[in-house]
C-alpha positions in Angstrom: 90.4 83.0 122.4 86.9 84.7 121.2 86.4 87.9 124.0 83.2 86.7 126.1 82.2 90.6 126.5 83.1 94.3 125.8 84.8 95.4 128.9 87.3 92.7 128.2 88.3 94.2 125.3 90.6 97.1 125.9 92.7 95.4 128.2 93.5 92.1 125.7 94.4 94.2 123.1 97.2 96.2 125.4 97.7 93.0 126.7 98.5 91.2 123.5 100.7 93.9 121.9 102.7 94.6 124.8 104.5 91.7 123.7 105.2 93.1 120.6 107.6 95.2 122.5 105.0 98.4 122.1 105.9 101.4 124.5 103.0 101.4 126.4 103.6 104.8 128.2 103.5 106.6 124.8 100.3 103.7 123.7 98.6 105.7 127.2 99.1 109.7 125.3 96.2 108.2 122.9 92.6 108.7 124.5 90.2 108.1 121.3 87.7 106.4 122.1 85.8 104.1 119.9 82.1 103.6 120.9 80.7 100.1 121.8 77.6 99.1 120.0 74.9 96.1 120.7 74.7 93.5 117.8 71.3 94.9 117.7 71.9 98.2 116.8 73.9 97.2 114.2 71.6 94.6 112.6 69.1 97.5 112.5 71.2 100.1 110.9 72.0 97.4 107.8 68.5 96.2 107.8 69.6 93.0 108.8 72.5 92.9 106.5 70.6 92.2 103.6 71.8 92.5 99.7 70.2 95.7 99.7 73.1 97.5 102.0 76.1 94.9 100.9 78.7 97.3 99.5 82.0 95.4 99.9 84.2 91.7 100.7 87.1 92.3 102.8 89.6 89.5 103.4 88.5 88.9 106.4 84.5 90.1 106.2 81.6 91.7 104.6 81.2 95.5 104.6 78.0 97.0 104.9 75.6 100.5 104.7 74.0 101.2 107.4 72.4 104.1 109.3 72.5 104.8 113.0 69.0 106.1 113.8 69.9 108.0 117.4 72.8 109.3 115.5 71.3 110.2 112.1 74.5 109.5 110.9 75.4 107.4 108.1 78.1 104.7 108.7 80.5 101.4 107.3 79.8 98.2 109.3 82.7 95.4 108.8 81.2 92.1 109.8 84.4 90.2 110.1 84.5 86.4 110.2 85.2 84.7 112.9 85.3 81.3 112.5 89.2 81.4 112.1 91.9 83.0 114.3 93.3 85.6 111.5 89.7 87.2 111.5 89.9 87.7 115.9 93.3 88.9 115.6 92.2 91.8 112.8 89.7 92.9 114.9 91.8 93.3 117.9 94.8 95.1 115.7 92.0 97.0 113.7 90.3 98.7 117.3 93.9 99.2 118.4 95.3 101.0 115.6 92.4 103.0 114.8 91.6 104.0 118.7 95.3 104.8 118.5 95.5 107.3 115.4 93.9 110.3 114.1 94.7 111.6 110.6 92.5 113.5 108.1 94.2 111.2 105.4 93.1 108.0 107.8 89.6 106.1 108.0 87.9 107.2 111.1 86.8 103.8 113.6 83.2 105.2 114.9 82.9 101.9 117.0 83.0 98.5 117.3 81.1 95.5 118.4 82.3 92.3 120.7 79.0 90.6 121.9 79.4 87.1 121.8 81.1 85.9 119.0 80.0 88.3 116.9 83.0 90.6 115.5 81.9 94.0 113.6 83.8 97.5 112.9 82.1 100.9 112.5 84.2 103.6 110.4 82.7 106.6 108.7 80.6 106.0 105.4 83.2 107.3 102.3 80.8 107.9 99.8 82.6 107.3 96.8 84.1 103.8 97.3 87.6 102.5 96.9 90.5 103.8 94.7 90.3 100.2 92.9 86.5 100.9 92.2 87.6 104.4 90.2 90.6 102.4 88.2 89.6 99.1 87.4 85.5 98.6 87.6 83.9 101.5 86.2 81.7 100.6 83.4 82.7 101.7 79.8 80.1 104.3 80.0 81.1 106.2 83.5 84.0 108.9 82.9 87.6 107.6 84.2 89.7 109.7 87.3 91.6 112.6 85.4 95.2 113.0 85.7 95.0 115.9 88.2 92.8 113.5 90.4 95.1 110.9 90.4 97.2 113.0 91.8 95.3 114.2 94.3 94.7 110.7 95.7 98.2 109.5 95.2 99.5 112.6 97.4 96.8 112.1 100.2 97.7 108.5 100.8 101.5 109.4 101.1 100.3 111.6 103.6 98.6 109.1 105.5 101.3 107.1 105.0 103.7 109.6 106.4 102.1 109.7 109.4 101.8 106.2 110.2 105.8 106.3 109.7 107.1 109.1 110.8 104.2 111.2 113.1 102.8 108.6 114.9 104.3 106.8 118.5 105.1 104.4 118.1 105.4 104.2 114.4 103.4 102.4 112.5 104.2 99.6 109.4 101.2 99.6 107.4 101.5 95.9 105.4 98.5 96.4 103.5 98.4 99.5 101.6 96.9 99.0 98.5 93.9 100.7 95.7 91.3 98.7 97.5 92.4 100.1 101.1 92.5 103.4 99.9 88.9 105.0 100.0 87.3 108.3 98.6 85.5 110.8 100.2 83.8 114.0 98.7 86.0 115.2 96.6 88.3 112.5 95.9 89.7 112.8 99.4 91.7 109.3 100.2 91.8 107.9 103.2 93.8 104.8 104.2 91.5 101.9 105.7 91.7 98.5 106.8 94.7 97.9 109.3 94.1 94.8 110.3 97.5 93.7 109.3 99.5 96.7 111.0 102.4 96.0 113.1 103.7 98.8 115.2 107.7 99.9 113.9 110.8 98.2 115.1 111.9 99.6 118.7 115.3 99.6 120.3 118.5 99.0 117.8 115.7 96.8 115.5 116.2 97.9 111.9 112.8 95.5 110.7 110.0 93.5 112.6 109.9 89.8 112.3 106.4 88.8 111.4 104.4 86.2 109.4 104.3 87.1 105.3 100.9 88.8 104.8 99.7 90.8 102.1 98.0 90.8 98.6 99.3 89.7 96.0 101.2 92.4 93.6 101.5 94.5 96.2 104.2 93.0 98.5 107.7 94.2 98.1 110.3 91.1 97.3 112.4 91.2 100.4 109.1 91.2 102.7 107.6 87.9 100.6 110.7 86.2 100.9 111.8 87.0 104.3 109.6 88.3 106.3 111.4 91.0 107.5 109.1 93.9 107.6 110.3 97.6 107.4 108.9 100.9 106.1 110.4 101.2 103.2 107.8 97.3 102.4 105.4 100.0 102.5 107.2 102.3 100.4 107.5 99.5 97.6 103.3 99.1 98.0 102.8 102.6 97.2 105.1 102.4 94.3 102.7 99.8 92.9 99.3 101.7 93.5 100.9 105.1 91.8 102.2 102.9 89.3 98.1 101.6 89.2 97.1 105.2 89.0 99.5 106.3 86.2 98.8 102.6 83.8 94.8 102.4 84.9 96.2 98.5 85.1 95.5 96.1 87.8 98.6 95.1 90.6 98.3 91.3 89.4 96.0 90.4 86.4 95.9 86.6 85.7 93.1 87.1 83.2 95.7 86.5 80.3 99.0 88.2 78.9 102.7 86.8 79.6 102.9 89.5 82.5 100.7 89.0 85.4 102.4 91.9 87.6 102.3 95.1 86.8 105.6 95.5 87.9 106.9 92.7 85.6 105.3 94.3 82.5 106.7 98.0 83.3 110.3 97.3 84.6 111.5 97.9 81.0 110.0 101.2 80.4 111.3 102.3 83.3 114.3 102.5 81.0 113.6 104.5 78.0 111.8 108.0 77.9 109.9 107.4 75.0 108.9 104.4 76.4 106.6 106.6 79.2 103.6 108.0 76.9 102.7 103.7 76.5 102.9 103.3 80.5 100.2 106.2 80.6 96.3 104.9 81.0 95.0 104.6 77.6 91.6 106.5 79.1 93.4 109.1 79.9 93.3 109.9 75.9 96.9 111.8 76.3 95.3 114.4 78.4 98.4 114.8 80.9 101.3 116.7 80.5 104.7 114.9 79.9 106.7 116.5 82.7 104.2 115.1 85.3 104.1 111.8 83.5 107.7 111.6 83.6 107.9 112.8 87.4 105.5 110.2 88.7 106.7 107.4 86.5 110.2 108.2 87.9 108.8 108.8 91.6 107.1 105.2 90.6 110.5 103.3 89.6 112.1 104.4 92.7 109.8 103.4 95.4 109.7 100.1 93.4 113.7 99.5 94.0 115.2 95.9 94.9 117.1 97.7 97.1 114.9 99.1 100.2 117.7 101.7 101.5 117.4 103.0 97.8 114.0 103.5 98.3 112.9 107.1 99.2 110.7 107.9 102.7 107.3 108.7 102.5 108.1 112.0 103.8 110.1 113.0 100.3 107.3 111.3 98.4 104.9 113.7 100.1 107.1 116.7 99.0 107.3 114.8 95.5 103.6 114.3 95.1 102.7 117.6 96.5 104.4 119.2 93.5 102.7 117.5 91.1 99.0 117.7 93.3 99.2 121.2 93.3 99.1 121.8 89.4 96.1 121.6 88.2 95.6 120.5 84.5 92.3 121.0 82.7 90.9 117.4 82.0 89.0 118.4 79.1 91.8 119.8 77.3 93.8 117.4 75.1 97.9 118.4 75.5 100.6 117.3 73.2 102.5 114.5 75.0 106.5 115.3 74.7 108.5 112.3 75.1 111.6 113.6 76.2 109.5 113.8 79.5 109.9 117.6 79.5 108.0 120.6 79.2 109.2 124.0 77.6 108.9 125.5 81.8 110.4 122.8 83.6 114.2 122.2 83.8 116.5 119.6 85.8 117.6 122.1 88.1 113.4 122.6 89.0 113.1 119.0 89.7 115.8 118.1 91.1 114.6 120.1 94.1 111.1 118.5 94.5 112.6 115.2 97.4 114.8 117.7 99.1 113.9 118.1 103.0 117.1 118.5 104.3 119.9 119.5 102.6 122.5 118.3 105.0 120.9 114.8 104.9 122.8 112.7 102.3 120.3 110.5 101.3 117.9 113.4 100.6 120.5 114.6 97.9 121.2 111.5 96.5 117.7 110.9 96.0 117.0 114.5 94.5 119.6 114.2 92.4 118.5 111.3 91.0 114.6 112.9 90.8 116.3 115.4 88.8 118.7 113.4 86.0 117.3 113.6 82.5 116.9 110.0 80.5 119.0 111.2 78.0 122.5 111.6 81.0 121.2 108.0 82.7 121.0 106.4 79.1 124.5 107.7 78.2 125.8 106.9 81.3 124.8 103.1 81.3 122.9 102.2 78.7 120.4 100.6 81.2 118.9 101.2 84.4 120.7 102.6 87.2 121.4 101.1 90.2 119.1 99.6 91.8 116.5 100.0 89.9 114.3 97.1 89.4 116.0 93.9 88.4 115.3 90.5 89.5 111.6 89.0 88.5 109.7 89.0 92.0 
């Protein structure tokens, strides 16, 4: 059912997601407030949506420039379609979530529009576009993200993601994290967007939320696509594909040719030998990375990419992980000799192995650090293949 005015909307969207089993006294500690525009005002701030102030297609809508005259502010209008029930239902989630959250590493809603059937979003303008726009549709001319960058970004949308799982309340299950979500502010800031597809976390003695299988395609993590059962660690596995996008420069799913159409399919098996790592490295990169943070992120990569979701880490240890590897800066001009054993002459297991811990009482956290800090060489002589969990079947 389309929502005949404004005023209606606040109380629909509590209304429809209260019987998603949502706590709604912690839902009433929220008080952002998301302004209500006029169609009007919006049609004048894009000009009338015209070509001229298009700057993205959504899955559900068009995206454009525009600028708020009273405000003097420069904004993102989403101009979602309505003409099918998944495009109302994004908008409602989309107002909810985002009236709901507050994160530096998050997309700020400015405000919305619901005046007659017309649906449209206001966020804050991020300047320099999506993560996908850096990795895969630069021109061959326009200078490619540096490794210390990469970083950067891949550490600031764990830290969104962090919150949305383990700050916010209720928690949040994103569904839809991936490089074209993830958008760039002044100085490569990320910020997590779109969350039209959010479902608050499972409640009670729930260990995952039943829901409908949505998603793009690459992204979603095998037990998700062919169950439905939605957890965090479905999350966990998207990330693992965009840091795997950030370390290769390669596409999630490419059908444009090539006997591998996932990513994930064509690096499963360097996941497995060291000296595999320096071909999994983006070829513009020009070896300008050094091999211990290669090695660190590629394994950080395998093991959000498990079969196994319980073998995946949190997103609180890949926050600690990618932190470590954000905060040391590499100079991108400077070309460094690539070691394969995935070491450098200052690093050692011992300093690795530290990098997931956040509690050491906390079993899992060991496990998983002491997996973070095993060399390829002890893994390869103790199994002569992939450990345990480690990427397997073909998804």
């Amino acid at each position: 059912m389309l929502l005949n005015s404004p005023a209606h909307l606040s109380s629909s969207l509590l209304d429809r997601h209260r019987s998603e089993s949502t706590p709604t006294e912690e839902i009433g500690n929220y008080n952002n407030e998301a302004r209500i525009f006029t169609f009007r005002e919006l049609a004048t701030a894009t000009k009338n949506f015209r070509d001229e102030t298009f700057i993205g297609q959504g899955g559900f809508g068009t995206v454009y420039k525009g600028k708020m005259g009273n405000m003097s502010q420069v904004v993102a209008v989403k101009r979602l379609d309505t003409t099918g029930v998944q495009g109302e239902k994004e908008f409602l989630v989309e107002v909810l979530m985002l009236s709901l959250l507050r994160h530096p590493n998050l997309v700020s809603l400015i405000g919305y529009c619901a005046e007659g059937d017309q649906r449209l979003l206001v966020y804050e303008y991020m300047r320099l576009g999506s993560l996908e726009y850096h990795l895969h549709d630069l021109s061959p001319d326009q200078e490619a993200l540096d490794w210390s960058k990469r970083m950067i970004i891949a550490a600031g949308a764990a830290k969104g993601l962090n919150y949305l799982h383990n700050e916010a309340k209720p928690s949040v299950i994103y569904r839809d994290l991936k490089s074209s979500n993830i958008l760039l502010d002044e100085g490569f800031h990320p910020k997590l967007s779109d969350f039209g597809l959010a479902k608050f976390g499972p409640t009670g003695d729930q260990s995952f939320v039943n829901t409908r299988v949505m998603g793009t395609h690459g992204y979603c993590a095998p037990e998700y696509a062919t169950s439905g059962k939605l957890t965090m660690r479905s999350d966990v596995y998207s990330f693992g594909v965009v840091l795997l996008e950030l370390i290769t420069g390669r596409r999630a799913y490419d059908d444009t040719g090539g006997p591998e159409k996932h990513l994930v399919d064509w690096a499963r098996p360097m996941f497995r030998d060291r000296k595999s790592f320096p071909r999994l490295a983006d070829p513009r990169l020009q070896g300008r990375y050094p091999g211990s943070s290669l090695k660190m992120a590629i394994e950080l990569a395998s093991m959000c990419l498990r079969e196994e979701p319980r073998h995946r880490p949190e997103a609180g240890d890949i926050v600690l992980a990618l932190d470590y590897l954000s905060c040391k800066q590499y100079p991108p001009k400077v070309s460094n000799t690539v070691n394969t054993e995935g070491m450098e002459s200052g690093d050692s297991p011992k300093e690795t192995s530290t990098i997931l811990i956040k509690d050491s009482q906390r079993e899992q956290a060991v496990a998983e650090a002491k997996l973070w800090g095993e060399t390829w060489r002890d893994k390869k002589r103790q199994s002569g293949q992939s450990s345990p969990g480690e990427l397997g079947d073909r998804f």
